[in-house]
Z-matrix of the N, CA and C atoms (Angstrom, degrees):
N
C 1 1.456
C 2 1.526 1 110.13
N 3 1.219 2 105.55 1 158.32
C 4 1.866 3 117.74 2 -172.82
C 5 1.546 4 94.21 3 -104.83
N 6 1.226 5 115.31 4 121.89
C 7 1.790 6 136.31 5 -178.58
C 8 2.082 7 86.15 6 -55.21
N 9 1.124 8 92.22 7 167.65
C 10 1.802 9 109.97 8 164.86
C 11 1.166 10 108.48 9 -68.48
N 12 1.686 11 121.39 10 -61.21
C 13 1.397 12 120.75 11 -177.20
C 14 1.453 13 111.11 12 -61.61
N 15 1.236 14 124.07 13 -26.47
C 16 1.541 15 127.94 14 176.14
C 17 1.170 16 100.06 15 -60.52
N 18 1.651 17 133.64 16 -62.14
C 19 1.388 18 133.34 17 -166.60
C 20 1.865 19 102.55 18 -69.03
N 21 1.093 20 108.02 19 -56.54
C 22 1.885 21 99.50 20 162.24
C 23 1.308 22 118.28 21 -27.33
N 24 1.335 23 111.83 22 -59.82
C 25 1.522 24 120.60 23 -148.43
C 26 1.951 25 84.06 24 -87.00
N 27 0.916 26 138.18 25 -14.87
C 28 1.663 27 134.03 26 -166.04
C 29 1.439 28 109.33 27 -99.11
N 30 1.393 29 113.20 28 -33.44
C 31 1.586 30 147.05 29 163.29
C 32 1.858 31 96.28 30 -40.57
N 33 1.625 32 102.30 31 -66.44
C 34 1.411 33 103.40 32 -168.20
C 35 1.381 34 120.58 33 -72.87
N 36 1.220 35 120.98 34 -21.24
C 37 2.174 36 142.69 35 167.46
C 38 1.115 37 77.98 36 -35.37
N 39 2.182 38 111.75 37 -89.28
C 40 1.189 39 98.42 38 -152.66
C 41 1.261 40 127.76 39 -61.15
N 42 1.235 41 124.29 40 -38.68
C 43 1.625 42 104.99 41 -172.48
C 44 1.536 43 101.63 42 -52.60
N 45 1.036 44 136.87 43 -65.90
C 46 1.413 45 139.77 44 -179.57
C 47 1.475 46 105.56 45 -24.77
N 48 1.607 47 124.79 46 -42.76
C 49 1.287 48 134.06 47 -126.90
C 50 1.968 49 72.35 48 -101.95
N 51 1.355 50 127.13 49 -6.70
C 52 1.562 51 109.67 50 -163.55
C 53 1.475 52 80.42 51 -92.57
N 54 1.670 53 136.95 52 -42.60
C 55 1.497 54 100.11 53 -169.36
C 56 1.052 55 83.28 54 -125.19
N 57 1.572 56 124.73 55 116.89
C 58 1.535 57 123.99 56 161.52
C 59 1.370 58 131.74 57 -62.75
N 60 1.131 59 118.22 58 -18.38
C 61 1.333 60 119.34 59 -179.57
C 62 1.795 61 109.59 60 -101.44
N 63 1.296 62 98.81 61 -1.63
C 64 2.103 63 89.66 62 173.79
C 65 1.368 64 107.11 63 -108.34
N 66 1.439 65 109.96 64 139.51
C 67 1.585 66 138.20 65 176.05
C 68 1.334 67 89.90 66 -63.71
N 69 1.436 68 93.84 67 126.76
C 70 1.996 69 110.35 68 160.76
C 71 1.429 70 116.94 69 -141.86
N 72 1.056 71 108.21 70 132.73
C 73 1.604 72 145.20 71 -152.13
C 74 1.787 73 77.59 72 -65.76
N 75 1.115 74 112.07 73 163.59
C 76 1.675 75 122.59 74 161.01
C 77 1.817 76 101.82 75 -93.54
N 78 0.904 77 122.96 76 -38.46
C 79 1.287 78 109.02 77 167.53
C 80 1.191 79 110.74 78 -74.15
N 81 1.298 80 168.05 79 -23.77
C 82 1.371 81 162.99 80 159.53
C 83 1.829 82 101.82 81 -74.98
N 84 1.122 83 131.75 82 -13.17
C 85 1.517 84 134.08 83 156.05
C 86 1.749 85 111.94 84 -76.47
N 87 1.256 86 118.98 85 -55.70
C 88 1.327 87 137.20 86 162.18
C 89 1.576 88 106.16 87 -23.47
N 90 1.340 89 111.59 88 -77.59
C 91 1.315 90 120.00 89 -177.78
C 92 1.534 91 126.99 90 -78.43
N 93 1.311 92 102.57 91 -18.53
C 94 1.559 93 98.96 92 158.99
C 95 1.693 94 117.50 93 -73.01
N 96 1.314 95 131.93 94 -26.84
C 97 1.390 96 145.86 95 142.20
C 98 1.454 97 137.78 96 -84.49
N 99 1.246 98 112.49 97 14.74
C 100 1.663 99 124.69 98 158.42
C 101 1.293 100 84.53 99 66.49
N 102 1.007 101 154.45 100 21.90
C 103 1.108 102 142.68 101 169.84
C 104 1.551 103 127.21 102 -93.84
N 105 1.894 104 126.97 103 139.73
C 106 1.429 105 108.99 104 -170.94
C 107 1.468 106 124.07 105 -80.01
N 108 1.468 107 100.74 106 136.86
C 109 1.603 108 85.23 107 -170.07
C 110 1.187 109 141.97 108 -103.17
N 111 1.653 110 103.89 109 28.40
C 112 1.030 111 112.18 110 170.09
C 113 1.986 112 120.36 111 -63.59
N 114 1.989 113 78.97 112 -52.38
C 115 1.621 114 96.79 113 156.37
C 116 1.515 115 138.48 114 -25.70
N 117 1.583 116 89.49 115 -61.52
C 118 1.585 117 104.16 116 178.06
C 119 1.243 118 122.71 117 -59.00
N 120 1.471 119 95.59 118 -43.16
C 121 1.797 120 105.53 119 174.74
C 122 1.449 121 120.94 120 -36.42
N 123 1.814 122 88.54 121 -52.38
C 124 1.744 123 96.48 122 -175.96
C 125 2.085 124 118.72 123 -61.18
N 126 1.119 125 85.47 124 -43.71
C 127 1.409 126 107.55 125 170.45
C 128 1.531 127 107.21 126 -41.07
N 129 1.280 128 113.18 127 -95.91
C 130 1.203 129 124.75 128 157.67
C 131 1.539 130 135.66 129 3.76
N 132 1.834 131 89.79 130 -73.66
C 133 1.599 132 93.34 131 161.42
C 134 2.142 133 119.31 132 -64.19
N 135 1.280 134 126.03 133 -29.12
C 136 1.181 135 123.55 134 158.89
C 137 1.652 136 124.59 135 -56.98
N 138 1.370 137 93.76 136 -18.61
C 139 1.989 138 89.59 137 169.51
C 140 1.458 139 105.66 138 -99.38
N 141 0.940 140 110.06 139 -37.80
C 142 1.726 141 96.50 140 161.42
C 143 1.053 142 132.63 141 -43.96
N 144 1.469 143 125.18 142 -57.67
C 145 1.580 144 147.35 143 129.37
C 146 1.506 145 102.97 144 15.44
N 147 1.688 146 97.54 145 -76.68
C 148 1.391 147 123.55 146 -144.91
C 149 1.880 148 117.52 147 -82.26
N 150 1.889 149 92.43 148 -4.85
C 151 1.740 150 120.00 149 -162.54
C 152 1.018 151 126.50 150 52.33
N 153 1.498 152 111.37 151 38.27
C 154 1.561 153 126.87 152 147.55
C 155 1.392 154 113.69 153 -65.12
N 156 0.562 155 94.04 154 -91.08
C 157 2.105 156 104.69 155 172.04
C 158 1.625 157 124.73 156 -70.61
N 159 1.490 158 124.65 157 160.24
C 160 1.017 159 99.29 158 152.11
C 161 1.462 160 100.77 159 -135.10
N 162 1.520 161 133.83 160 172.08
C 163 1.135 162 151.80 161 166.17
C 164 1.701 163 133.41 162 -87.47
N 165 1.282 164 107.74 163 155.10
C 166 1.765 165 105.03 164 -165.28
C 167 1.514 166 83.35 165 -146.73
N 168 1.342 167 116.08 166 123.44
C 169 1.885 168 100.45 167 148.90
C 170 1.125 169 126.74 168 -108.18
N 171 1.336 170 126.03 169 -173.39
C 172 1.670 171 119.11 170 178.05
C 173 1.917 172 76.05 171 119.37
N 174 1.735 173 96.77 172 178.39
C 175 1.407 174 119.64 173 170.47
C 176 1.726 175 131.75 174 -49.16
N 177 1.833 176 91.71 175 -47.54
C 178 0.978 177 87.27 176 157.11
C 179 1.812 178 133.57 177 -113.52
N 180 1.176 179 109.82 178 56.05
C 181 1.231 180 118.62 179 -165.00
C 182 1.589 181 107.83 180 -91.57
N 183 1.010 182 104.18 181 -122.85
C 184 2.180 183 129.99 182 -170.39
C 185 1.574 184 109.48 183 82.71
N 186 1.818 185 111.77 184 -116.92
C 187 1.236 186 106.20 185 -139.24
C 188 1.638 187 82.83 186 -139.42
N 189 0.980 188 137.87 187 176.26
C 190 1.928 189 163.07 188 119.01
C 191 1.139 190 122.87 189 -163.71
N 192 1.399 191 114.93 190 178.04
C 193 1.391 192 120.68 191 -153.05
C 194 1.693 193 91.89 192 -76.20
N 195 1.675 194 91.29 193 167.09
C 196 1.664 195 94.61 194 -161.13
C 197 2.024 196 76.66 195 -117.92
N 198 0.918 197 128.11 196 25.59
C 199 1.604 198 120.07 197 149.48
C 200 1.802 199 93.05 198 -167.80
N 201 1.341 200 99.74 199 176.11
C 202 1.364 201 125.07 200 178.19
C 203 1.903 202 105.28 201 -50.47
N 204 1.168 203 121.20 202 158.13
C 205 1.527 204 124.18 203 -158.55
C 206 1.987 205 98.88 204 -90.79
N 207 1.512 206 98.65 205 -9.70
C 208 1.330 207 106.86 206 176.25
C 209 1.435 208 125.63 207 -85.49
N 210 1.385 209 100.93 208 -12.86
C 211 1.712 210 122.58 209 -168.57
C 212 1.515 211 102.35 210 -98.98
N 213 1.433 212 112.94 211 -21.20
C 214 1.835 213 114.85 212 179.42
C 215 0.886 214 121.13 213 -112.60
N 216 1.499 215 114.78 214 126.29
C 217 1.588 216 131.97 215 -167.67
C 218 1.109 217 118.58 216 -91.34
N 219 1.470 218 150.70 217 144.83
C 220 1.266 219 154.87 218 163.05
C 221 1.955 220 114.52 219 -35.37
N 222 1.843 221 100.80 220 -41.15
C 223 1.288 222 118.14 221 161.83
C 224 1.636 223 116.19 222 -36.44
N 225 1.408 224 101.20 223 -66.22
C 226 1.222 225 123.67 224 -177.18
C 227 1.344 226 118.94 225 -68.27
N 228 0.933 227 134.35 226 -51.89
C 229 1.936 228 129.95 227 150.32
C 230 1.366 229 99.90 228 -38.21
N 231 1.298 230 141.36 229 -93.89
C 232 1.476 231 133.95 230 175.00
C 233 1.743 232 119.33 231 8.42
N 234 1.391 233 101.65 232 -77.88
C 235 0.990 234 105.65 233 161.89
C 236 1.474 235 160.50 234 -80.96
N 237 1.616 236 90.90 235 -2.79
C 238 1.645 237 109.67 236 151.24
C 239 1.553 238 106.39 237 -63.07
N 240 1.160 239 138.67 238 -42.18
C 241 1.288 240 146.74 239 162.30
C 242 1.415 241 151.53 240 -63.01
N 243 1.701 242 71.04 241 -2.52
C 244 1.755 243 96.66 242 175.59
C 245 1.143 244 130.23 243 93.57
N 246 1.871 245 107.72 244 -8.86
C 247 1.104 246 117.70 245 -150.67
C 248 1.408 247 103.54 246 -88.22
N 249 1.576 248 137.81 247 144.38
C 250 1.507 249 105.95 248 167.75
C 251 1.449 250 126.09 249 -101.90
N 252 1.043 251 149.01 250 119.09
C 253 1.444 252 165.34 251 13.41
C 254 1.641 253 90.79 252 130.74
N 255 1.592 254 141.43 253 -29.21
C 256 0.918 255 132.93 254 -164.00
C 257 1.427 256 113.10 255 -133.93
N 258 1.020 257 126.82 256 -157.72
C 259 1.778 258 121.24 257 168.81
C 260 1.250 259 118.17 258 -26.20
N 261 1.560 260 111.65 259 123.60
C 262 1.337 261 116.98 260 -163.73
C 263 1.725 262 105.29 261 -100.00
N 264 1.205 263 114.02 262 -20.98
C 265 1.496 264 122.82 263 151.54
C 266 1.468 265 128.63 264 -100.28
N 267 1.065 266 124.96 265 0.24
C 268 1.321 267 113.53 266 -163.91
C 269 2.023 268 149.16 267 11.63
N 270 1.791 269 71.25 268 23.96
C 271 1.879 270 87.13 269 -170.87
C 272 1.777 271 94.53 270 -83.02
N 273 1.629 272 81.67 271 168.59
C 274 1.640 273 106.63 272 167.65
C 275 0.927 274 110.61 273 -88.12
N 276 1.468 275 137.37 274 164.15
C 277 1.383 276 154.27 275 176.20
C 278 1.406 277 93.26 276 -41.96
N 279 1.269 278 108.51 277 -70.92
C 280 2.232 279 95.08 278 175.79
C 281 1.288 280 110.11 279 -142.86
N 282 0.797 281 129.17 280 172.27
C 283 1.961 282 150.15 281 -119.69
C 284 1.619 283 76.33 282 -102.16
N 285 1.371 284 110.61 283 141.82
C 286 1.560 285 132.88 284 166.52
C 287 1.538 286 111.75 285 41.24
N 288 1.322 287 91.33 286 140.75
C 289 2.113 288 109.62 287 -176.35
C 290 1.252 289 84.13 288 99.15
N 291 1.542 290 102.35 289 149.01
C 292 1.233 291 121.65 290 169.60
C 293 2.107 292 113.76 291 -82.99
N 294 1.310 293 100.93 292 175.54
C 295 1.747 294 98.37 293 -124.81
C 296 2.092 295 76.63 294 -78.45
N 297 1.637 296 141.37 295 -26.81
C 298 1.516 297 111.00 296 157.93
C 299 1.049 298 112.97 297 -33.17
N 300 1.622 299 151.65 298 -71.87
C 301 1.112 300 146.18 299 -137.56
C 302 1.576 301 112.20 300 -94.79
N 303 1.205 302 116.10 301 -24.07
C 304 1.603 303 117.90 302 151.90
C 305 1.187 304 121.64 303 -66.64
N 306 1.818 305 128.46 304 -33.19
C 307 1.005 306 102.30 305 173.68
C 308 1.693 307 132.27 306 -85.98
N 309 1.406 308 94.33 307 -2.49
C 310 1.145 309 120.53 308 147.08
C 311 1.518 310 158.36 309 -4.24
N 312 1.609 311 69.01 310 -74.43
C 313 1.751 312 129.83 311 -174.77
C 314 1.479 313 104.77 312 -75.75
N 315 1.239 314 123.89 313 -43.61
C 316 1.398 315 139.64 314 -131.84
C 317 1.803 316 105.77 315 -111.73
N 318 1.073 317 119.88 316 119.80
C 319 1.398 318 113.52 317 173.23
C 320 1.694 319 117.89 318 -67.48
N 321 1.371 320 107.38 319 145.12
C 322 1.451 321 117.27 320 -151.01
C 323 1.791 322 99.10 321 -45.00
N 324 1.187 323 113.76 322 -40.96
C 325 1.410 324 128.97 323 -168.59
C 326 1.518 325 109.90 324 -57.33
N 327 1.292 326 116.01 325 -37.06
C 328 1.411 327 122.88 326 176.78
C 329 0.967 328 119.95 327 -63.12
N 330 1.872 329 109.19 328 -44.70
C 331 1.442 330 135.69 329 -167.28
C 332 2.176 331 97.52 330 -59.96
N 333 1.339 332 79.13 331 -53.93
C 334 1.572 333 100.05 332 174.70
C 335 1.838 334 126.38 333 -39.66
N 336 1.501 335 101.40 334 -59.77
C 337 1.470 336 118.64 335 156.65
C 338 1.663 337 116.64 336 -58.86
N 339 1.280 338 127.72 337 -58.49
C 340 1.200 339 115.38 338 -174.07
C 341 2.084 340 114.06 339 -62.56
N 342 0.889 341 71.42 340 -30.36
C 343 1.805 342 85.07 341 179.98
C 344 1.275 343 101.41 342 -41.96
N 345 1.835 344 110.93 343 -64.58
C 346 1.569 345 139.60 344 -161.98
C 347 1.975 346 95.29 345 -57.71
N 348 1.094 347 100.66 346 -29.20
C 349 1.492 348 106.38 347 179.37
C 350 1.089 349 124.76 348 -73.48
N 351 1.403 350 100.67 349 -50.49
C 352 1.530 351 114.10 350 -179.30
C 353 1.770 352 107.11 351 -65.83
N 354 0.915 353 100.60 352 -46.93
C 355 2.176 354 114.90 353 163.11
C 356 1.595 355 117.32 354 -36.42
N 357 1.395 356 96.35 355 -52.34
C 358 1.127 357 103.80 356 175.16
C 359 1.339 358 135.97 357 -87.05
N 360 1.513 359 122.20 358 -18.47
C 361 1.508 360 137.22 359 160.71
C 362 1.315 361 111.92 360 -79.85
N 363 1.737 362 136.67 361 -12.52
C 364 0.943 363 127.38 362 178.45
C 365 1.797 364 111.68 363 -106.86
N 366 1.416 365 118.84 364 -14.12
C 367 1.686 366 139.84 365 141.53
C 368 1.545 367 118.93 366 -43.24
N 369 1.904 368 107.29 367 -41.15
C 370 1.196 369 106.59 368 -176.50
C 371 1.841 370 103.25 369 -84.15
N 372 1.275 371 118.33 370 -44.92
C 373 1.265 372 118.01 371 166.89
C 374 0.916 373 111.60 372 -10.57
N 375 1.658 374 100.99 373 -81.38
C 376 1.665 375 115.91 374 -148.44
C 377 1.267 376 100.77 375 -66.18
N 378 1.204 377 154.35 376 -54.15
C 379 1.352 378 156.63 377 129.27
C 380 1.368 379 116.45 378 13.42
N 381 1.513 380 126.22 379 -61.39
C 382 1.523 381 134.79 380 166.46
C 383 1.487 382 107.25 381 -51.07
N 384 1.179 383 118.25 382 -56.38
C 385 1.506 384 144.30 383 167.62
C 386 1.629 385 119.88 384 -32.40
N 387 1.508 386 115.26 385 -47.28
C 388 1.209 387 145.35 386 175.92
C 389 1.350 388 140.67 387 -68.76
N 390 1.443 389 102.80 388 -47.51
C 391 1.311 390 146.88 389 -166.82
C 392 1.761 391 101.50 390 -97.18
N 393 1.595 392 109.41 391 116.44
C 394 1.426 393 123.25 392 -166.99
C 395 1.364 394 104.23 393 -118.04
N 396 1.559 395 135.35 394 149.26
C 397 1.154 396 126.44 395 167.70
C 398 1.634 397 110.36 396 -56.86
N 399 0.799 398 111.75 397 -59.22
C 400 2.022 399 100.69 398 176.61
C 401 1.385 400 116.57 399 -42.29
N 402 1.385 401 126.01 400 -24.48
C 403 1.441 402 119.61 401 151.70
C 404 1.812 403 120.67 402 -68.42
N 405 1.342 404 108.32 403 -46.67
C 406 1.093 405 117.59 404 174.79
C 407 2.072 406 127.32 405 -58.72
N 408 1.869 407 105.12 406 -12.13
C 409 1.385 408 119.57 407 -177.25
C 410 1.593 409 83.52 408 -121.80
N 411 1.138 410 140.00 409 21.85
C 412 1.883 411 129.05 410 142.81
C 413 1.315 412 99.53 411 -94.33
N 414 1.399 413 141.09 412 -40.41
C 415 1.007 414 146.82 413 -179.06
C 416 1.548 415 120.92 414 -46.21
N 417 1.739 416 99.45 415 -57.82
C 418 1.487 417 117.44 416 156.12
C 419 1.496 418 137.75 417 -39.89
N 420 1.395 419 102.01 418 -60.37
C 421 1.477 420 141.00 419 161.23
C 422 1.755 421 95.19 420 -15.00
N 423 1.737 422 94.60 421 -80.54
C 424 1.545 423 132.72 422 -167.71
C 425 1.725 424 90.85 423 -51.87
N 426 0.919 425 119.94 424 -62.91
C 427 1.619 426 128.96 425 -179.68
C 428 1.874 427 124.63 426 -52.13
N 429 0.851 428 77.66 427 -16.39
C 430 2.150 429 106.19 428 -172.77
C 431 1.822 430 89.62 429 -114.39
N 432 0.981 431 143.45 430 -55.07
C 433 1.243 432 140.37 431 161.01
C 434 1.746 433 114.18 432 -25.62
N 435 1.460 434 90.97 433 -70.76
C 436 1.390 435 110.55 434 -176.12
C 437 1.485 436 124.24 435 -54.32
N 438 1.401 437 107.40 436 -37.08
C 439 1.379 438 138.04 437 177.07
C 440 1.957 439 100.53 438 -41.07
N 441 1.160 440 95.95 439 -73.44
C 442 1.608 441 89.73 440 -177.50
C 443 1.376 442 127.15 441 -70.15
N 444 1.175 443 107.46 442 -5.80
C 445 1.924 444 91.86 443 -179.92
C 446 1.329 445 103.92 444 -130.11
N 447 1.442 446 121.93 445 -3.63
C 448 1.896 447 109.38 446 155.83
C 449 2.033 448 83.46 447 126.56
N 450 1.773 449 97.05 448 -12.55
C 451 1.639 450 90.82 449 -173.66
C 452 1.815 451 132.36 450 -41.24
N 453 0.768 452 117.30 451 158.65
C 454 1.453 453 125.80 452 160.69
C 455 1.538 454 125.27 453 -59.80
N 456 1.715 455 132.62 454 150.27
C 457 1.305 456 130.95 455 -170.23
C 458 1.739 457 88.90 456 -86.58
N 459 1.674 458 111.74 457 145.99
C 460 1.156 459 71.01 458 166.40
C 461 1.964 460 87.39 459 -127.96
N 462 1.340 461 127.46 460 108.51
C 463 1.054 462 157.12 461 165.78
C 464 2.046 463 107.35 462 -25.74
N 465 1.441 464 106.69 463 129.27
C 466 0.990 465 90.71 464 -178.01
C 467 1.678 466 133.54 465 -100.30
């Protein structure tokens, strides 16, 4: 799953991500996404942090992407944010001994389930990993397309 501040903070890429090269205020990002901006700010300043973005102040200053929308991964926002991007538990099949003697330990069925987990947190990775905002603003595009005539998303 994508945290709130993740979907906030991914919310603000794209708008950013439509003109890469113009400075935008976090309050003029805020309100182009209904979003509060005190929040965003914080956000914001953590992708900067994180070398998602970079920052300018003065009048005409704010925020944009600190490379092309093709070069930044969903991975990489995540973890400008602190968030981590990969195993969301990082446990072993079961608590203490190293993981021969847990699997061991473990009835085949468990062995079976944790596997399906491990399959599946390392699917979601590569995916986080994969997945660029310029894929993520065709997606939009397709969605804003769709918007006016009853159309379909069409997902990329």
């Amino acid at each position: 799953m994508i945290s709130r501040q993740a979907s906030h903070a991914l919310k603000a890429l794209l708008e950013l991500a439509r003109e890469q090269e113009r400075w935008r205020s976090s309050r003029e990002l805020a309100s182009a996404q209904q979003l509060p901006e005190p929040m965003l700010e914080q956000l914001l300043l953590r992708l900067r942090r994180g070398g998602v973005l970079v920052a300018r102040r003065g009048r005409l200053g704010g925020y944009r992407l600190a490379r092309e929308s093709s070069r930044i991964t969903v991975a990489e926002v995540l973890a400008g944010l602190g968030e981590a991007a990969g195993n969301s538990t990082g446990r072993s099949p079961r608590p203490g001994g190293g993981q021969l003697d847990a699997a061991r330990a473990c009835p085949p069925a468990d062995r079976v389930t944790e596997a399906l987990r491990l399959r599946l947190e390392r699917a979601r990775q590569q995916t986080l990993e994969e997945l660029t905002l310029e894929e993520l603003m065709f997606d939009l595009r397709s969605a804003e397309a769709g918007a006016g005539d009853g159309g379909g998303l069409l997902l990329g």
